[in-house]
N, C-alpha and C positions, 0 to 999 in steps of 0.2 A: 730404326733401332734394332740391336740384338739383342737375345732374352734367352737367357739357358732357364729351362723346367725343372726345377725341384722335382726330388723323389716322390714329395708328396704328393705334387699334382697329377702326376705320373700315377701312382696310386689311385688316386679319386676316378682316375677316369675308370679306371678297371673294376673299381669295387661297387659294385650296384645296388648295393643297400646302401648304401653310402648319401646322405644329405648333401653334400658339396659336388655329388658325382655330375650332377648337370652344370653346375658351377666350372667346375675343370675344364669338362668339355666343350664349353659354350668360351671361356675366355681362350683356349687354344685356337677354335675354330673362327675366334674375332681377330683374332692376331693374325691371323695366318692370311682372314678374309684383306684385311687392312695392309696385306703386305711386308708384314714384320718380317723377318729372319728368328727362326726358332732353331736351339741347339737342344742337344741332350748332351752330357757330359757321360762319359765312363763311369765315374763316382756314381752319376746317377741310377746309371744301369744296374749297376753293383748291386745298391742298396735297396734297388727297383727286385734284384733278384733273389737278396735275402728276404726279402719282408712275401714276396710272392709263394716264396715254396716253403717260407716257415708253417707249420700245423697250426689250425687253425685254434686249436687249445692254447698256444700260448703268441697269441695275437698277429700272425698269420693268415695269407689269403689260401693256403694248402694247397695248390697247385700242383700239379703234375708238372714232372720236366717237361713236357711237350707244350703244356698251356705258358708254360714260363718264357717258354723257347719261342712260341708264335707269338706272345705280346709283346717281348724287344723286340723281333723282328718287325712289327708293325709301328715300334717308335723308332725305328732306324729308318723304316719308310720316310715315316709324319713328318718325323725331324732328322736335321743334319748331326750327324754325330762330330763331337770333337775326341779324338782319341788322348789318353795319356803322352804328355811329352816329360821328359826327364828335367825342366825348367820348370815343372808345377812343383816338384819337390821343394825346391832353392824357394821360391814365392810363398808357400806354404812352412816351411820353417822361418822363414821372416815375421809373416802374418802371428802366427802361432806364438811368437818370443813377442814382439811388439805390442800385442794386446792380451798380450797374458791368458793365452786361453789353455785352456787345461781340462783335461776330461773327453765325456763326449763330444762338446763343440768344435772339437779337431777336425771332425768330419765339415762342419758348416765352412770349414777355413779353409778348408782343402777345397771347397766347392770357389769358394770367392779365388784360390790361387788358381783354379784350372779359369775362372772366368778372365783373371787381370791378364793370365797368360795367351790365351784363343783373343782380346781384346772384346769382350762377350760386356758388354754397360750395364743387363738388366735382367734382375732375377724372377720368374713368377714363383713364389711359393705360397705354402698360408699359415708356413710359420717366420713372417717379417722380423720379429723380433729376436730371433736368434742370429739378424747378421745384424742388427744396428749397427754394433761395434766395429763395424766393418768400412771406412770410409771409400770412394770410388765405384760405388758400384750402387745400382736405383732397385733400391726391392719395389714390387707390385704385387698385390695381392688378385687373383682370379678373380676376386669380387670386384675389384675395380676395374676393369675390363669390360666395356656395356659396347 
C-alpha cells in the first residue's frame, strides 16, 4: 500500500512534549518496518513549514530557519516526496465544487487531489474526520498502526 503523512503527523514527531509524539513515530517506523511505501506531499511540507517557524505565542513550534530547514531535510530522507504537478489543481478544483468545501478544508482537498493524482490510496493522519467526505482514498489513524 501507499500512504502520504499528514502535516500532522509530521508535526507529532517533532514536537516532544507532545502525547502522540511516540504515537507518530512508532506508526511511521511500523509502516516502514512492514514494507509500506511512505510519501510526503509538498502541501505537507508547506504547512509542516508554516506551523514549524510560527512563534511559539501563537501556536507555533519557533524554530529557526536552520531547524525548519534540517527537519524537511530529514522527511525528504524518511520519505519519498511527491512534488506539485500542475494536474492537482484540475483534481482539486473538482474535489472542492463536488463536495462543497469551503474554507479551511480547501487545504484537506488539496491534499486528497495531490494523492488521487501521485495514485497515493492511504492517508495517515489523526485528524480522519476532516477527509470523510472525501470518497477514494483510506484514512488510518497512527493509532491504528501496532
Amino acid at each position: 500500500m501507499s500512504y502520504a503523512i499528514d502535516t500532522n503527523v509530521l508535526a507529532r514527531t517533532v514536537h516532544k512534549n507532545h502525547p502522540m509524539q511516540p504515537v507518530a513515530k512508532r506508526a511511521i517506523n511500523q509502516l516502514l518496518e512492514d514494507g509500506e511505501t511512505l510519501f510526503v506531499l509538498s502541501q505537507s511540507l508547506y504547512e509542516f513549514w508554516v506551523m514549524a517557524t510560527r512563534p511559539t505565542e501563537v501556536n507555533g513550534f519557533g524554530m529557526s530557519l536552520a531547524e525548519a530547514t534540517t527537519k524537511i531535510a530529514d522527511f525528504e530522507v524518511l520519505l519519498t516526496l511527491k512534488p506539485d504537478q500542475p494536474e492537482i489543481y484540475f483534481e482539486w478544483k473538482a474535489l472542492v465544487t463536488q463536495h462543497v468545501v469551503m474554507g479551511k478544508p480547501a487545504h484537506d482537498a488539496r491534499i486528497v487531489a495531490a494523492m488521487k493524482v501521485h495514485g497515493i490510496t492511504h492517508l495517515l493522519t489523526f485528524n480522519g474526520g476532516d477527509f470523510k467526505r472525501f470518497p477514494g482514498i483510506t484514512v488510518v489513524s497512527p493509532t491504528e498502526i501496532k
